[in-house]
C-alpha positions in Angstrom: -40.0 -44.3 21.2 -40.3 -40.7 21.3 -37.4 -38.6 19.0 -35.7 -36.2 20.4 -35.7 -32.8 18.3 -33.8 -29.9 18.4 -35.9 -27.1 20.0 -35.4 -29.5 23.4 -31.6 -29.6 22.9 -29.3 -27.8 24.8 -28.1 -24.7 22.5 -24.7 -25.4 20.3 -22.0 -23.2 21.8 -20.0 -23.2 18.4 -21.8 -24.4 15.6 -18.6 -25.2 13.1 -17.9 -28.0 15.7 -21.4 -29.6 15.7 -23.5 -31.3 18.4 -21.5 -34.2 18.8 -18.4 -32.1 20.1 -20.0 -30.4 22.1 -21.6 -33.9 23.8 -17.7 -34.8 24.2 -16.5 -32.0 25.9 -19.7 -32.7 28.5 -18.4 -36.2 29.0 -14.8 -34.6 29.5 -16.2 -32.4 32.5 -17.8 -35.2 34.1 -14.7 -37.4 34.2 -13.5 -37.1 38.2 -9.2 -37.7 37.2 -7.4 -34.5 36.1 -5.2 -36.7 34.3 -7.8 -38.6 32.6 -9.6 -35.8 31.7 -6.4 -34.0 29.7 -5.9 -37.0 28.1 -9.0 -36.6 26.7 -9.3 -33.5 25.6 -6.2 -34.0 23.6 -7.3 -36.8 22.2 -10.7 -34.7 21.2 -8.5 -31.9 19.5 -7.1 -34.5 17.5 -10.0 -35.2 16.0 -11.1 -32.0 15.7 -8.3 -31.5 13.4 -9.4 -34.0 11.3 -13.0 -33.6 11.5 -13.4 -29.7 11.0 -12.4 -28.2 7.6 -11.7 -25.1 9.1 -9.0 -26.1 11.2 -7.7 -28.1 8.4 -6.9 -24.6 6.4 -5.5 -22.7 9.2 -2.9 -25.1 10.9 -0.9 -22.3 12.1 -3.0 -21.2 14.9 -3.5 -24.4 17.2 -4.1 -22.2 20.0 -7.3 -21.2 18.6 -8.9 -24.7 19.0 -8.0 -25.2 22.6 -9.4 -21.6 23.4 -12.7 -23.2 21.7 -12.4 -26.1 24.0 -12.9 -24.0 27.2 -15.9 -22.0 25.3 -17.8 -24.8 24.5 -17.4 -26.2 28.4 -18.2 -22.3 29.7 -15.0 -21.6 30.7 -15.5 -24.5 33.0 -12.8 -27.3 32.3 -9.9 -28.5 34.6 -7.3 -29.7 32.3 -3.8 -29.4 32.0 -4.0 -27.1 29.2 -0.6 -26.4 26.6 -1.5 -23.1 26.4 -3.4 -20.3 28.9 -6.5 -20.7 29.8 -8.4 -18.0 28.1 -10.7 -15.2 30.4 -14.0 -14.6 29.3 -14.0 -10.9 28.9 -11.0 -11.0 26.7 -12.1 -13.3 24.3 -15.5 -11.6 24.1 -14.4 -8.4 24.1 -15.6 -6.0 21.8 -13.1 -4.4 19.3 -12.6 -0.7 19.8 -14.8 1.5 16.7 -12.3 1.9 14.0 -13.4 5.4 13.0 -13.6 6.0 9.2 -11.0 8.8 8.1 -13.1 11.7 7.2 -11.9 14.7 5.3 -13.2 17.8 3.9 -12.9 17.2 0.4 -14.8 20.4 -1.4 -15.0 19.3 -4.9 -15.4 15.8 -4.7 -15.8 15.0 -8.4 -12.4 15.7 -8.6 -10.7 13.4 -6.1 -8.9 14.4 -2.5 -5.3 14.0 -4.3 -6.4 17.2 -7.1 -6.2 19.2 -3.7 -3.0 17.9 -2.1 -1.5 18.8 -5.9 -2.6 22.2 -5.7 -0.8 22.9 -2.5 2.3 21.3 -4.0 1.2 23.7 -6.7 1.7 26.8 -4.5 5.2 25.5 -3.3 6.5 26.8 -6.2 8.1 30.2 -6.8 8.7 30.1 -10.4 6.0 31.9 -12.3 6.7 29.5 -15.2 6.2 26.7 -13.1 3.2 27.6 -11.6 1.7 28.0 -15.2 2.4 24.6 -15.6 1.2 23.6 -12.4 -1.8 25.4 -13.3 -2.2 23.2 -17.1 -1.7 19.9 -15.5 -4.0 20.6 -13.2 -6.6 21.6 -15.5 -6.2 18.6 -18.1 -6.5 16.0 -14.9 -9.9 17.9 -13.2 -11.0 17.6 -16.9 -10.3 13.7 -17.3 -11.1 12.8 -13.8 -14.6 14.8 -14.2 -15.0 13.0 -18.1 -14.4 9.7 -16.2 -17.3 10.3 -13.8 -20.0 11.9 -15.7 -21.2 12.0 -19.5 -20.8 16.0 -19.9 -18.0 18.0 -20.7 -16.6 20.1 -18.1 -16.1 23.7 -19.1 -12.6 25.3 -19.0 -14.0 28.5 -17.1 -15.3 26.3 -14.2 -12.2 24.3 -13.8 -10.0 27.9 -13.6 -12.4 29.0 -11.3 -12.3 26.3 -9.2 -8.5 25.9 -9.0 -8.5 29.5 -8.3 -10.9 29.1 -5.6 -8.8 25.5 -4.2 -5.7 28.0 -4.1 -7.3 30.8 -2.2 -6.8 33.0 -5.5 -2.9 32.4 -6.0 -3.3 30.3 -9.1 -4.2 32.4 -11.7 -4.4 32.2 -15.5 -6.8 34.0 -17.9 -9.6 32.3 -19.7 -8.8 33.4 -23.2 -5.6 31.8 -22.6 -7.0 28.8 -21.7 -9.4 28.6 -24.5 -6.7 29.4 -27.3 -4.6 27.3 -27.3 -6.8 24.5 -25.8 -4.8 24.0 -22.7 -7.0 22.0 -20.7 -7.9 19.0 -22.9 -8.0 15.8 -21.7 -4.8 13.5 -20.8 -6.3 11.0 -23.2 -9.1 10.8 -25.5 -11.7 8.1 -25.7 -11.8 6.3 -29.0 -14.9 6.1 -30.6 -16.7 3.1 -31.5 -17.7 3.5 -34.5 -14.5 3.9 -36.2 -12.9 0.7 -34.2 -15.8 -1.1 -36.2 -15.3 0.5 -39.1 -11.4 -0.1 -38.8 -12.3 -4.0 -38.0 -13.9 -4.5 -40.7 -11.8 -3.2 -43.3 -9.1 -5.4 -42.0 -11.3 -8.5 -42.3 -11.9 -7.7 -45.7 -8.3 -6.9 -46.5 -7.0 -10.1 -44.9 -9.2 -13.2 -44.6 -11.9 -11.9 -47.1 -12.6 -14.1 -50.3 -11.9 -13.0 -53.5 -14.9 -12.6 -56.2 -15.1 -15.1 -58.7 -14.0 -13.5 -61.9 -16.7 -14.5 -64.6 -14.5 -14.0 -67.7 -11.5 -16.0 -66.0 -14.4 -18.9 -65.9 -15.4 -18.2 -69.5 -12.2 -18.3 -71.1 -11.5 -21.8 -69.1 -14.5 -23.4 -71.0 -13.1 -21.9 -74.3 -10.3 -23.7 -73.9 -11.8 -26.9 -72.7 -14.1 -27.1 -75.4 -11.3 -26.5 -78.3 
């Protein structure tokens, strides 16, 4: 008896049914009675449901298995069919190019959202405010830059790049800047060697042992020997 193998098999329309499915719906087109024929394929979704684990976790959508139905017969099945029969070109329609938003961001180290702040920045007419507009700003290009890369951002580079971001209407003077530190970080990064250092002084102040005092043992035999 000669096997039959699978390169002389017709092709399987939709593999997550299997071969055997796709056998039944062939036997379903041959049958001659309409009526006979719907019978049928309801009684073949049925056991699809039970048969195919992915229809099993989406129950919701029972459509979807009869529009399966018509692909694995090629769109060629008379049935009296619950729901629509599905047309070829709409189920294998492509899905319009969803274009990627693209934005000119010019200092990308920083983020897009350092840029929307400095025009919410320039909204404001208070000189005062603007000066403090200008310090937050500085303090987050710092961190976000820190977060990114292993050097430390100088102050004159972040001024001059908020100056430029604001065409040159956020001003403040370097020496400022520089005195009184305005532009450190939101947060600074612990280091790791004190974190040690601090866990194991706490180990040794709480579940250390104590050392064995000699002279405590000494003056025990003393008395054990009197």
């Amino acid at each position: 008896m000669i096997g039959e193998y699978n390169t002389t098999r017709p092709h399987i329309i939709l593999k997550e049914y299997g071969r055997n499915v796709q056998k039944l719906v062939e036997y379903i087109r041959s049958v001659p009675s309409k009526e006979k024929r719907t019978e049928l394929a309801y009684t073949l979704i049925e056991l699809i449901k039970q048969l195919t684990p992915t229809v099993k976790e989406q129950p919701e959508n029972p459509q979807r298995v009869w529009d399966d139905l018509f692909i694995i017969a090629n769109f060629d099945l008379d049935i009296n069919s619950p729901f629509p029969t599905p047309q070829r070109d709409i189920l294998f329609k492509k899905p319009q190019k969803v274009e990627y938003p693209q934005s000119d961001v010019r200092f990308k180290h920083y983020g897009k959202n350092i840029e929307k702040l400095v025009k919410e920045a320039l909204k404001k007419e208070d000189p005062q405010e603007r000066q403090d507009a200008i310090i937050y700003l500085g303090k987050l290009m710092k961190t976000f830059y820190g977060n990114w890369n292993k050097e430390t951002l100088d102050d004159s580079v972040i001024l001059k790049d908020i100056q430029q971001m604001s065409g040159g209407a956020l001003n403040m003077t370097i020496e400022k800047v520089r005195e009184d530190n305005l532009f450190e970080k939101l947060y600074k990064e612990r280091k790791k060697g004190k974190q040690q250092q601090g866990g194991q002084r706490h180990q040794n102040n709480s579940g250390g042992h104590r050392p064995f005092n000699k002279n405590k043992g000494n003056n025990f035999r003393r008395r054990r020997d009197q």
